[in-house]
Backbone as JSON, one array per atom type, in Angstrom:
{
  "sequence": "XXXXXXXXXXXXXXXXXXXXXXXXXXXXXXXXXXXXXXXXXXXXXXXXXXXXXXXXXXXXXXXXXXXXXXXXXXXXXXXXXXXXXXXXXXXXXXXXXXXXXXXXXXXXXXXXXXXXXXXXXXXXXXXXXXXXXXXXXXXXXXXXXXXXXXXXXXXXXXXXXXXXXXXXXXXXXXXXXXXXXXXXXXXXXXXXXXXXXXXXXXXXXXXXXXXXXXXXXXXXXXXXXXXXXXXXXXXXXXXXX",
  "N": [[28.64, 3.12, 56.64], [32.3, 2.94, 56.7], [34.0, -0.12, 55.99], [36.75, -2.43, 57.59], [39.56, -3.49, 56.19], [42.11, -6.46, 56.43], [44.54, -5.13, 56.41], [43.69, -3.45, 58.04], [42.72, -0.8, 56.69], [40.35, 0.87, 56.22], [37.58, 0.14, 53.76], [35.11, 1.43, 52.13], [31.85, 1.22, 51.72], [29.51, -0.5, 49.05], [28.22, 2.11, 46.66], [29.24, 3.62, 47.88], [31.87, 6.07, 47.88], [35.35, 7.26, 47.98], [37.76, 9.23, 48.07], [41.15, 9.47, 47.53], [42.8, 10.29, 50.58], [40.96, 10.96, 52.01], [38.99, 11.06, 55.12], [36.26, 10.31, 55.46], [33.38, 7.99, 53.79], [31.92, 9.32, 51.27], [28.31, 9.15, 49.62], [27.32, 7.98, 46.78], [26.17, 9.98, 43.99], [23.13, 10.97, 42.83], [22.04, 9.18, 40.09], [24.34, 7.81, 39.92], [26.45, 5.16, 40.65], [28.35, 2.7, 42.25], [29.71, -0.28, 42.33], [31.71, -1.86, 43.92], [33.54, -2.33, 46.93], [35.11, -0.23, 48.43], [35.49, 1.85, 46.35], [36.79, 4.66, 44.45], [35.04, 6.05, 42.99], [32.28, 7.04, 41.73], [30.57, 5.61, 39.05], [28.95, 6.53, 36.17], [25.47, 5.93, 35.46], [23.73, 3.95, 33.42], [22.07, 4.6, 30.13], [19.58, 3.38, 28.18], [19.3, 2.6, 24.94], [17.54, 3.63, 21.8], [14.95, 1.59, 20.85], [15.54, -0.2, 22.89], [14.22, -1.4, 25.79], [13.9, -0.43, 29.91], [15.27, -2.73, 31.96], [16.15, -3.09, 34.71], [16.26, -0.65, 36.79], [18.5, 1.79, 37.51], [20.52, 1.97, 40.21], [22.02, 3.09, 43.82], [23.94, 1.13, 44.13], [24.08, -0.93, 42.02], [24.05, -0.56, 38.33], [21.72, -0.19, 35.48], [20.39, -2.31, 33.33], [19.66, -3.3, 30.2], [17.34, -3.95, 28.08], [16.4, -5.61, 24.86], [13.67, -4.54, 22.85], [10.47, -6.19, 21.88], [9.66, -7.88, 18.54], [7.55, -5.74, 16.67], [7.56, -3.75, 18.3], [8.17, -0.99, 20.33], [11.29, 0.66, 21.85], [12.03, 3.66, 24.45], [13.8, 3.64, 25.99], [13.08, 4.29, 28.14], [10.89, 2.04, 31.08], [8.73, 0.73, 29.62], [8.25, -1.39, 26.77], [6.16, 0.12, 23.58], [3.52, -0.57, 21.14], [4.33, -0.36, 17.65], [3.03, 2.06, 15.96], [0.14, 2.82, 14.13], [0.43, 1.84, 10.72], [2.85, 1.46, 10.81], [6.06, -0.69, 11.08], [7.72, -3.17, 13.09], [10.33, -5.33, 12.83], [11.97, -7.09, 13.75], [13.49, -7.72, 16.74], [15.33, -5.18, 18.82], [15.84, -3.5, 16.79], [16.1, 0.2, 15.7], [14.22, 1.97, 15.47], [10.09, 1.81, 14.83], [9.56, 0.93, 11.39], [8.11, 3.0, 8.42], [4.96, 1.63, 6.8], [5.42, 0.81, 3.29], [4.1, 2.65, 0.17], [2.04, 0.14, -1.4], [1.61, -1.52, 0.45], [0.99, -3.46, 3.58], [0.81, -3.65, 7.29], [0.74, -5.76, 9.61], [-1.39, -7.2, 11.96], [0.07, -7.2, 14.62], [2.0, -5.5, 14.26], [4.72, -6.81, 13.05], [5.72, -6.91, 10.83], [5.12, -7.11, 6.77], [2.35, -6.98, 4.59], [1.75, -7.52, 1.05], [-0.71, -5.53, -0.46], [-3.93, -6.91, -1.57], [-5.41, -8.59, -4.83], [-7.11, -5.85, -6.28], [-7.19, -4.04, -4.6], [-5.48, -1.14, -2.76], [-3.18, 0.89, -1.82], [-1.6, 3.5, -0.41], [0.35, 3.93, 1.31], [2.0, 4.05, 4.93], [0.0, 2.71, 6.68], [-1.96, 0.29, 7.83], [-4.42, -0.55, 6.38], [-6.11, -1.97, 3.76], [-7.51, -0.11, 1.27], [-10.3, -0.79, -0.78], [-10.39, -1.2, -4.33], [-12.5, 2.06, -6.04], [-15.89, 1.58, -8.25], [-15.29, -0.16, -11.07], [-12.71, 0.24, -10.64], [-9.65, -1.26, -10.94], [-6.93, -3.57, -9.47], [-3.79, -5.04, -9.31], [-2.0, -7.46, -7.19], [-0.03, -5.75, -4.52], [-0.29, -2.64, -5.51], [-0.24, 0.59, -5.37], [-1.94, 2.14, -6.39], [-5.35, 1.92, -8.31], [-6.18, 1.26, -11.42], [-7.9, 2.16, -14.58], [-9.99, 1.38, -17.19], [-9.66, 2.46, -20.44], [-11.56, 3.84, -23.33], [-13.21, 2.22, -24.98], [-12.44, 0.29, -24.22], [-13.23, -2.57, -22.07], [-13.33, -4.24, -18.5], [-11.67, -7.17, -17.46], [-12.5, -9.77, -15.37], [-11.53, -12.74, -14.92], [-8.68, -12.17, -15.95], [-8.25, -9.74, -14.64], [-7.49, -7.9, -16.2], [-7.67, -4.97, -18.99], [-9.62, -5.57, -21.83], [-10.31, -5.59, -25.09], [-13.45, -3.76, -26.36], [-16.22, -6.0, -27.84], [-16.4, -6.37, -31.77], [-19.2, -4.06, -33.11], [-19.77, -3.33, -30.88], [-19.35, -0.33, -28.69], [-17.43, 1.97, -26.29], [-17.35, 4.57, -24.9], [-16.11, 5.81, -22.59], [-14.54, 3.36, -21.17], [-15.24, 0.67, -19.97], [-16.68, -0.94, -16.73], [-17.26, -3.94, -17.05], [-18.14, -6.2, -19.46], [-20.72, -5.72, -20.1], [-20.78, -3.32, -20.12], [-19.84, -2.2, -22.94], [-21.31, -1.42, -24.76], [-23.56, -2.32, -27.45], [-24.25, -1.76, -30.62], [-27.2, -0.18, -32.74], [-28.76, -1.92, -34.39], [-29.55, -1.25, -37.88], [-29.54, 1.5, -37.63], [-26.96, 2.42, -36.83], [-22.96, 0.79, -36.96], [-20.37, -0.8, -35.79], [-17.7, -2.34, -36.67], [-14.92, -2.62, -35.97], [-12.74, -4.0, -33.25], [-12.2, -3.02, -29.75], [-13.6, 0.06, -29.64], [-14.24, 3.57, -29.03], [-17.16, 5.02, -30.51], [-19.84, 4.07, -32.11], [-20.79, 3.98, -35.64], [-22.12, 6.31, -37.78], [-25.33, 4.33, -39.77], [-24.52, 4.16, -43.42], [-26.59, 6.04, -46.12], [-28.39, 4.82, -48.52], [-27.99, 6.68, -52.38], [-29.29, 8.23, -54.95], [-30.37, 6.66, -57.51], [-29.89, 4.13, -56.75], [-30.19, 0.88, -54.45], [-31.09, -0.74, -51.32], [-28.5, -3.18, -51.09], [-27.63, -4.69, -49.19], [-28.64, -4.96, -45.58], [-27.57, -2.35, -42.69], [-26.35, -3.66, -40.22], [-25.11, -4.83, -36.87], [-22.33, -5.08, -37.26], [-21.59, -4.38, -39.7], [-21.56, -1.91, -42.34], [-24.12, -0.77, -44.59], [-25.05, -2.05, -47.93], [-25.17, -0.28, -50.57], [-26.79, -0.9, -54.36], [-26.43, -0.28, -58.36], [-28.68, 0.88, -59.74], [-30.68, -1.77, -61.92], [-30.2, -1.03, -66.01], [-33.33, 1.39, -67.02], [-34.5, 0.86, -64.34], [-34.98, 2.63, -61.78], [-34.57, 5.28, -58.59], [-35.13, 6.54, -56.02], [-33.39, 7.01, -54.02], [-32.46, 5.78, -50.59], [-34.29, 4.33, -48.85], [-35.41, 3.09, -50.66], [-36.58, 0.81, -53.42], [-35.39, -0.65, -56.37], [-37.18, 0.51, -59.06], [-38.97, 0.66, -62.1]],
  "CA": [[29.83, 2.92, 57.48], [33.25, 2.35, 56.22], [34.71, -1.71, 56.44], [38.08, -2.41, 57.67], [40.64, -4.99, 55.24], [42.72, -6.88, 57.0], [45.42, -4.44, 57.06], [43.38, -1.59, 59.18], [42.46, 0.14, 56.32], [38.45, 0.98, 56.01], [37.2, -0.14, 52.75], [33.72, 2.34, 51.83], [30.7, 0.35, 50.91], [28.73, -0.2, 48.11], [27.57, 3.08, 46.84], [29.65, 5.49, 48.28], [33.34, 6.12, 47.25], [36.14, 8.0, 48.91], [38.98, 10.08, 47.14], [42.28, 9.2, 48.54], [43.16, 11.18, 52.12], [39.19, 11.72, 52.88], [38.49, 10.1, 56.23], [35.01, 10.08, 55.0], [32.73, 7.56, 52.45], [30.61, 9.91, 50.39], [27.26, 8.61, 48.9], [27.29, 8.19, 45.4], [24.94, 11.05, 44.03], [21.84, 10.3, 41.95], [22.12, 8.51, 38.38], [25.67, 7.05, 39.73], [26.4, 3.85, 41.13], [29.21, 2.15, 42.65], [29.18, -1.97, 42.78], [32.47, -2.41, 44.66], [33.78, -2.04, 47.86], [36.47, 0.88, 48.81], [35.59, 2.37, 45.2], [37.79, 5.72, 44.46], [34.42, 7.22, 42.54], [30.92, 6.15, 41.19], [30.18, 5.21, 37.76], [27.4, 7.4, 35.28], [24.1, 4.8, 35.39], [23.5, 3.64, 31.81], [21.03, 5.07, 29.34], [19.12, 2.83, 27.46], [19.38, 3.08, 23.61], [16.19, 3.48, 21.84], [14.52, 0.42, 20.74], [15.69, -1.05, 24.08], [13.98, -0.79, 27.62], [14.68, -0.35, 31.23], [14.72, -4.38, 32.46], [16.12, -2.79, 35.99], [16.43, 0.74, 37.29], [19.99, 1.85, 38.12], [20.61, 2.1, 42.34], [22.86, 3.66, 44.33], [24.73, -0.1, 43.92], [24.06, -1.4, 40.61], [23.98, -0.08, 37.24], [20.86, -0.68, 34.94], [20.11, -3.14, 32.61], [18.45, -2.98, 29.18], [16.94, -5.29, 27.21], [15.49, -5.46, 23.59], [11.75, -4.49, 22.61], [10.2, -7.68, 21.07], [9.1, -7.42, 17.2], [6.16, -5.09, 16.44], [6.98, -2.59, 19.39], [9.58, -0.23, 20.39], [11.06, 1.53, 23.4], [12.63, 4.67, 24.5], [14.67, 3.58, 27.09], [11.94, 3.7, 29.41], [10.77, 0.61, 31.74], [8.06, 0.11, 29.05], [7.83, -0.75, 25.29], [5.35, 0.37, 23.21], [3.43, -0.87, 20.12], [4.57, 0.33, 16.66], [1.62, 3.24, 15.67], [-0.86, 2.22, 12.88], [1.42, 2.29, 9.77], [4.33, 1.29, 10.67], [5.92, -1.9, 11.55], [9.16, -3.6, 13.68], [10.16, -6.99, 11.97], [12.92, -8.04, 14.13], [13.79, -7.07, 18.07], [16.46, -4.45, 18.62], [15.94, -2.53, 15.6], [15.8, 1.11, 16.85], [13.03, 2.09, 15.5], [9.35, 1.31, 13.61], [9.52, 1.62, 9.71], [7.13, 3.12, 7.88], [4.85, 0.69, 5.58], [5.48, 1.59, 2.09], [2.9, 1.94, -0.62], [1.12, -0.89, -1.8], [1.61, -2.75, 1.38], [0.31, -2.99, 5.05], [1.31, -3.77, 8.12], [-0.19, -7.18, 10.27], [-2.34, -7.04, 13.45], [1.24, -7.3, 15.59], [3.43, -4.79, 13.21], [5.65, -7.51, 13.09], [6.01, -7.26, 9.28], [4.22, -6.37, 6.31], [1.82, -7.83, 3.25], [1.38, -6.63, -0.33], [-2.27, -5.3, -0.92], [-4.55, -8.66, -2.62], [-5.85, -7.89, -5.65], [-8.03, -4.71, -6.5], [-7.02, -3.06, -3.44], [-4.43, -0.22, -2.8], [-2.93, 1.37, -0.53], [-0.81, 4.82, -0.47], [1.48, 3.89, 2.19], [1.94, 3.98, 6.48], [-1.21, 1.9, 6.82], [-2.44, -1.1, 7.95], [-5.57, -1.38, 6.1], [-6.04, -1.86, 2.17], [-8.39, -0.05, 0.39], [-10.71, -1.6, -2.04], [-10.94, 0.1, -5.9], [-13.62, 2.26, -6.66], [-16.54, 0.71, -8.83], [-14.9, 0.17, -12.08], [-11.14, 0.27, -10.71], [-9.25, -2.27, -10.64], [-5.42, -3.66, -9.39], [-2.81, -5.87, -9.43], [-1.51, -7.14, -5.35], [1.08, -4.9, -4.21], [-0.49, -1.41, -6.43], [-0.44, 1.84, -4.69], [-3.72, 3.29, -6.89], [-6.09, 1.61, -8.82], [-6.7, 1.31, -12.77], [-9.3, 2.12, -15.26], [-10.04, 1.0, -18.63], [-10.15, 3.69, -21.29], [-12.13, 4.34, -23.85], [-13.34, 1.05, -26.32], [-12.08, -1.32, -23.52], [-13.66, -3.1, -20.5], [-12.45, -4.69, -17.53], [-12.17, -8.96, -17.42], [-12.49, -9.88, -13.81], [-10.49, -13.58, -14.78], [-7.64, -11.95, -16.1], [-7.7, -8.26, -13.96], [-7.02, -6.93, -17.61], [-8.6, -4.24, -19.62], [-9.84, -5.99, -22.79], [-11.25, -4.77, -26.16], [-14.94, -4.03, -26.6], [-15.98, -6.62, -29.19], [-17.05, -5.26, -32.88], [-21.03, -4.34, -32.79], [-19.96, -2.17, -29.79], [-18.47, 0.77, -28.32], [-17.73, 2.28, -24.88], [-16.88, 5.89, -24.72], [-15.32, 5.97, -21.57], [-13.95, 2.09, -20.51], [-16.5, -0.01, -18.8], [-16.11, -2.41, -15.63], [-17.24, -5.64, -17.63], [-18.39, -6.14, -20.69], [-22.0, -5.41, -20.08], [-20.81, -1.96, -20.35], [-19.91, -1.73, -24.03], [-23.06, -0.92, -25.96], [-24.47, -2.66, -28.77], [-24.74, -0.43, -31.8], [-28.28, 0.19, -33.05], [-29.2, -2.16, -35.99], [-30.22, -0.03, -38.95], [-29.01, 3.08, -37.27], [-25.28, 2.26, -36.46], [-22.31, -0.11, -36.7], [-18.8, -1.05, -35.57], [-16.92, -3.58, -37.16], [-13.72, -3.0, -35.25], [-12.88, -4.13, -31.73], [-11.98, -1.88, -29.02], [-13.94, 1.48, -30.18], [-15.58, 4.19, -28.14], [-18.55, 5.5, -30.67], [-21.19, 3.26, -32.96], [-20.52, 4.94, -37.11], [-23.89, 5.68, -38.39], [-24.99, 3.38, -40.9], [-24.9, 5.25, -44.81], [-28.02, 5.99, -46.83], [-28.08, 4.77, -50.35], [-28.25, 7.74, -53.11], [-30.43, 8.15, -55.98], [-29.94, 5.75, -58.61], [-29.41, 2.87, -55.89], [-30.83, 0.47, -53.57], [-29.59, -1.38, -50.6], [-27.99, -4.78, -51.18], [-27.65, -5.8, -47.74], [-29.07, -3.59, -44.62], [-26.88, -2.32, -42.42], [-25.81, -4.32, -38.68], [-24.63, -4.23, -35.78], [-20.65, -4.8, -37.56], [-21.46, -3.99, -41.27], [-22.6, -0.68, -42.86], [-25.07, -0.6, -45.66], [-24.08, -2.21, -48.77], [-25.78, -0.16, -51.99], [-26.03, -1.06, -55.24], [-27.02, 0.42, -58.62], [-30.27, 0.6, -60.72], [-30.11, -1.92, -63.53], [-30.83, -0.24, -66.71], [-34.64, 1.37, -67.28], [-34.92, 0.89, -63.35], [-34.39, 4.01, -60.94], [-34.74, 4.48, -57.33], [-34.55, 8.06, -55.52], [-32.82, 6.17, -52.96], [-32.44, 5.89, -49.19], [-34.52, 2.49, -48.36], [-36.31, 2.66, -52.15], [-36.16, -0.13, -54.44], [-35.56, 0.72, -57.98], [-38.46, 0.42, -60.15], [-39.18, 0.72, -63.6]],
  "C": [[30.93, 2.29, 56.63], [33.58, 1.03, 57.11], [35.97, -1.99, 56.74], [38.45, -3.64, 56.56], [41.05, -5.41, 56.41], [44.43, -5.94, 57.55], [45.45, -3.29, 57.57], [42.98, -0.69, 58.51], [40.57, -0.17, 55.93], [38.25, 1.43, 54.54], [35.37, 1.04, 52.77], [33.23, 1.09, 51.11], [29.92, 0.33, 49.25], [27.82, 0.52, 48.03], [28.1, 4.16, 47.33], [31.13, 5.02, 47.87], [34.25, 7.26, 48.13], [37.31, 7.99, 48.11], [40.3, 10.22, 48.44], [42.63, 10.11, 49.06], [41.56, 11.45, 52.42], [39.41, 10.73, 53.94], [36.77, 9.74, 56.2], [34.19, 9.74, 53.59], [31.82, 8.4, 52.32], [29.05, 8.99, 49.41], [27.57, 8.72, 47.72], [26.23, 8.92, 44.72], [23.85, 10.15, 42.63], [22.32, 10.7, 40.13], [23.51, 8.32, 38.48], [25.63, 6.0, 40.43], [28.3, 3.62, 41.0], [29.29, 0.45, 43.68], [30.31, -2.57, 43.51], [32.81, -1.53, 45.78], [35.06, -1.06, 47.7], [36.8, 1.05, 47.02], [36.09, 3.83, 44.96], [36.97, 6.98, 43.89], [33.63, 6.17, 41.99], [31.21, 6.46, 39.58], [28.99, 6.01, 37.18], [26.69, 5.83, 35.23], [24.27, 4.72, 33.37], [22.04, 4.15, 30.96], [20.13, 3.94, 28.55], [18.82, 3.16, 26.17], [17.92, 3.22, 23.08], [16.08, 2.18, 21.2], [14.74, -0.95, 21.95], [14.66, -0.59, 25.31], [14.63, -1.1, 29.0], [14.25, -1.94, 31.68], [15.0, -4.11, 34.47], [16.48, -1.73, 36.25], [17.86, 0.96, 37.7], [19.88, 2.35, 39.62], [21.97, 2.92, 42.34], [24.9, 2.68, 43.89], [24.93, -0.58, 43.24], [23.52, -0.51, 39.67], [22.18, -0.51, 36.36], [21.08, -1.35, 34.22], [19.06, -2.85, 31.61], [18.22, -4.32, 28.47], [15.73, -4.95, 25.87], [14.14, -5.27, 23.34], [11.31, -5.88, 21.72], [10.14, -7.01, 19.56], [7.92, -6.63, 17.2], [5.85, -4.02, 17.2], [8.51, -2.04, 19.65], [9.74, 0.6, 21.79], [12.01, 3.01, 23.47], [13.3, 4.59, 25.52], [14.52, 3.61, 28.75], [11.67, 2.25, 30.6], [9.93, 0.37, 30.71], [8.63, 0.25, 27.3], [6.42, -0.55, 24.58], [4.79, -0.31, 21.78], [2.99, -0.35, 19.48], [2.88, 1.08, 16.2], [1.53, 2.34, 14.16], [0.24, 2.83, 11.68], [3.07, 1.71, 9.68], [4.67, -0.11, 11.5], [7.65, -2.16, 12.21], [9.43, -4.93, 13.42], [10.9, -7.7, 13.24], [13.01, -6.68, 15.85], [15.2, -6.51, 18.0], [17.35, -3.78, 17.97], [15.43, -1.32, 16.67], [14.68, 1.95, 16.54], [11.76, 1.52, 14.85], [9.02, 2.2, 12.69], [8.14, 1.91, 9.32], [6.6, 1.95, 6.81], [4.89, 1.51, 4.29], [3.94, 1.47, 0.9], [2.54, 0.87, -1.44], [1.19, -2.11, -0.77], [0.73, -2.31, 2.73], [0.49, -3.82, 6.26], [-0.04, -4.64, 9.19], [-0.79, -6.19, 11.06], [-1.21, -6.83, 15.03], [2.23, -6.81, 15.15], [4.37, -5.08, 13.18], [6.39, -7.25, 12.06], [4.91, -6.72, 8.2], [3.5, -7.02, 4.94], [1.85, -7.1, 2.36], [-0.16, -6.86, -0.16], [-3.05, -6.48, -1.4], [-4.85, -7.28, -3.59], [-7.09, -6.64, -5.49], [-8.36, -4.36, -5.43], [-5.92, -2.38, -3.67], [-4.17, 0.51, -2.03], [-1.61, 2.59, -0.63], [0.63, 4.97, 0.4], [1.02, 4.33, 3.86], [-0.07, 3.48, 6.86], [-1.04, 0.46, 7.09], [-3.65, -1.74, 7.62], [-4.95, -0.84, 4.76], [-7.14, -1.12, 1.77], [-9.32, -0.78, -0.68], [-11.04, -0.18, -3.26], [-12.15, 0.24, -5.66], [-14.18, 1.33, -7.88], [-15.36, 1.04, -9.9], [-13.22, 0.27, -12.21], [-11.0, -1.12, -10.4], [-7.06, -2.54, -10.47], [-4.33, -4.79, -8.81], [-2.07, -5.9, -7.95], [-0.4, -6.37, -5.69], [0.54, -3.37, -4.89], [-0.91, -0.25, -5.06], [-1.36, 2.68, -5.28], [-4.25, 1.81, -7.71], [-6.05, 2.03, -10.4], [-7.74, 1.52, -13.49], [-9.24, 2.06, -16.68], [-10.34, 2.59, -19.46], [-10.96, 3.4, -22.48], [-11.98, 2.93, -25.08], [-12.68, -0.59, -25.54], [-13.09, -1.53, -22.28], [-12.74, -4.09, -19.37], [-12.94, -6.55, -17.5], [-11.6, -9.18, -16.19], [-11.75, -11.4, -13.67], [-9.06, -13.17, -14.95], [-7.17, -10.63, -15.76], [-7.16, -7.51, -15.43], [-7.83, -5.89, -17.82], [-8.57, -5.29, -20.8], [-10.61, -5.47, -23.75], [-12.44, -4.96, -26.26], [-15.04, -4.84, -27.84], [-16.37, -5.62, -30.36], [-18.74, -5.71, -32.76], [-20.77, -3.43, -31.09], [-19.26, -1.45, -29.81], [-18.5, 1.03, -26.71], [-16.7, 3.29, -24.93], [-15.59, 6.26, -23.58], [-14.23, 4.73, -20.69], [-15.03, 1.86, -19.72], [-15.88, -0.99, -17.81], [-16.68, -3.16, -15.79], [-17.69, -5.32, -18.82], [-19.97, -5.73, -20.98], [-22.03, -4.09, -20.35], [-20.27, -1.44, -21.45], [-21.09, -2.11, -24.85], [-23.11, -1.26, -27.05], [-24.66, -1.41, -29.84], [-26.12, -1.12, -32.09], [-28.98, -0.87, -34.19], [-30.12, -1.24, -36.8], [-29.53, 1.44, -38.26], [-27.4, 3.33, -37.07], [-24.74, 0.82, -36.37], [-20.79, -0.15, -36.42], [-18.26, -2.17, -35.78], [-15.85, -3.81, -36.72], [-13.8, -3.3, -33.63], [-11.96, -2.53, -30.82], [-12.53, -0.43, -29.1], [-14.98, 2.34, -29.21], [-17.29, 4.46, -28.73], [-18.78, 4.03, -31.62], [-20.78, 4.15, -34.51], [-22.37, 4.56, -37.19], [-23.9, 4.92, -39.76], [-25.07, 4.3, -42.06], [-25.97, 4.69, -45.67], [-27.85, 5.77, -48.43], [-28.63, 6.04, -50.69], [-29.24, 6.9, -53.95], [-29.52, 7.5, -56.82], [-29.41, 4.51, -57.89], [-30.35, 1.95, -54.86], [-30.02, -0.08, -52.69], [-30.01, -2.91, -50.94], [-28.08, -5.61, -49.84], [-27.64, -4.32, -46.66], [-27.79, -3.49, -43.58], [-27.1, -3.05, -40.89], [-25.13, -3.96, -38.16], [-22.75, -3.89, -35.79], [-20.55, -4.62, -38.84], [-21.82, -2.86, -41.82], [-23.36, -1.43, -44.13], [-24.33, -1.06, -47.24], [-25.3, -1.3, -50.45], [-25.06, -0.39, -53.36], [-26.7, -0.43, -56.08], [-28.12, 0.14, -59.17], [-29.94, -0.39, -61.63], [-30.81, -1.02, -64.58], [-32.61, 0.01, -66.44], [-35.33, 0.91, -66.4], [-34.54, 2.5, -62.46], [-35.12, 4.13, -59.74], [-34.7, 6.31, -56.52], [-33.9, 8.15, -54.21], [-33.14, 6.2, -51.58], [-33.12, 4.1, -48.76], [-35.59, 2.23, -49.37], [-36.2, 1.73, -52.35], [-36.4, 0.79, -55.35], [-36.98, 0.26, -58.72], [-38.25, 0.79, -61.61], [-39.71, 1.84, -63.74]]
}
């Protein structure tokens, strides 16, 4: 029902509107609204942006209301928000959407925000868990893969390094500690340098020689020669007379 003013003229209610000469208030049609009296035409309802939600529905009478998604969740303009999918995170409220985590990080229990990996874990990216290295890998917080020692090194679990195999070993491929570069052979092989993948075999004295000092695990074979009116047909002879 239209309201009279004081000077006889009938004001239309909230919600309906009337276009000057109608003798009749029209309803305001659906998803408009009109919040004053003897209004000339309704208003479009309001959308809600994304990262916001619906806090009150728009009426015939009032408009809607939005309001921010907290941290860690997001909305579509809906009455509800939602929380950010595995991977991805919302730091702050009334950001419009949730970011992806990047690699070498991962995203809390409340995708508020996001950690770097701990050590000798890794992580590829949009995750919220870390990986741990395969046996033998190893990595530095924040690393998006894992490391491996190459060839004459091993891995030192105080200092996350690779480090050189000592001399007296080798390790073909990189080991994950030191237990995994190999002892050369005494008498059969030695390595005197650090870091090395193979073992050298040790060398055989010739004829006309003996050995001076046998060979170890970081020395080869030292031969020396006959003295005179001695001779030796070598290998692990002595010389004789």
């Amino acid at each position: 029902m239209p309201l009279s003013d004081r000077t006889g003229v009938q004001l239309c209610e909230k919600g309906f509107y009337s276009i000057s000469g109608l003798t009749e208030c029209v309803e305001c049609a659906e998803g408009f609204f009109s919040e004053e009296l003897g209004a000339m035409g309704c208003s479009a309802c309001t959308a809600c942006d994304l990262g916001k939600r619906m806090k009150r529905e728009c009426t015939a009478i009032a408009d809607a209301t939005c309001e921010d998604c907290e941290a860690g969740t997001f909305g579509n303009g809906t009455s509800a928000c939602f929380m950010c999918a595995s991977g991805t995170y919302r730091s702050k409220a009334g950001q419009l959407y949730c970011a992806t985590v990047v690699a070498g990080f991962y995203s809390n229990e409340q995708r508020t925000e996001v950690e770097k990996c701990p050590m000798n874990t890794f992580s590829i990216g949009a995750t919220n868990l870390c990986e741990a290295c395969p046996p033998g890998g190893h990595s530095v917080s924040g690393n998006s893969s894992c490391e491996y020692c190459t060839t004459g090194l091993y891995h030192d679990a105080v200092s996350n390094t690779c480090l050189k195999c000592p001399s007296g070993t080798a390790s073909i491929s990189g080991a994950a500690n030191i237990t995994g570069c190999l002892s050369c052979e005494t008498g059969l092989s030695y390595q005197p340098n650090e870091g090395q993948g193979v073992c050298l075999p040790c060398s055989t004295c010739g004829l006309g020689t003996e050995i001076a000092r046998e060979c170890d695990e970081v020395s080869d074979t030292v031969c020396a020669s006959c003295l005179p009116s001695f001779a030796s047909l070598g290998g692990d002879m002595a010389c004789e007379k």
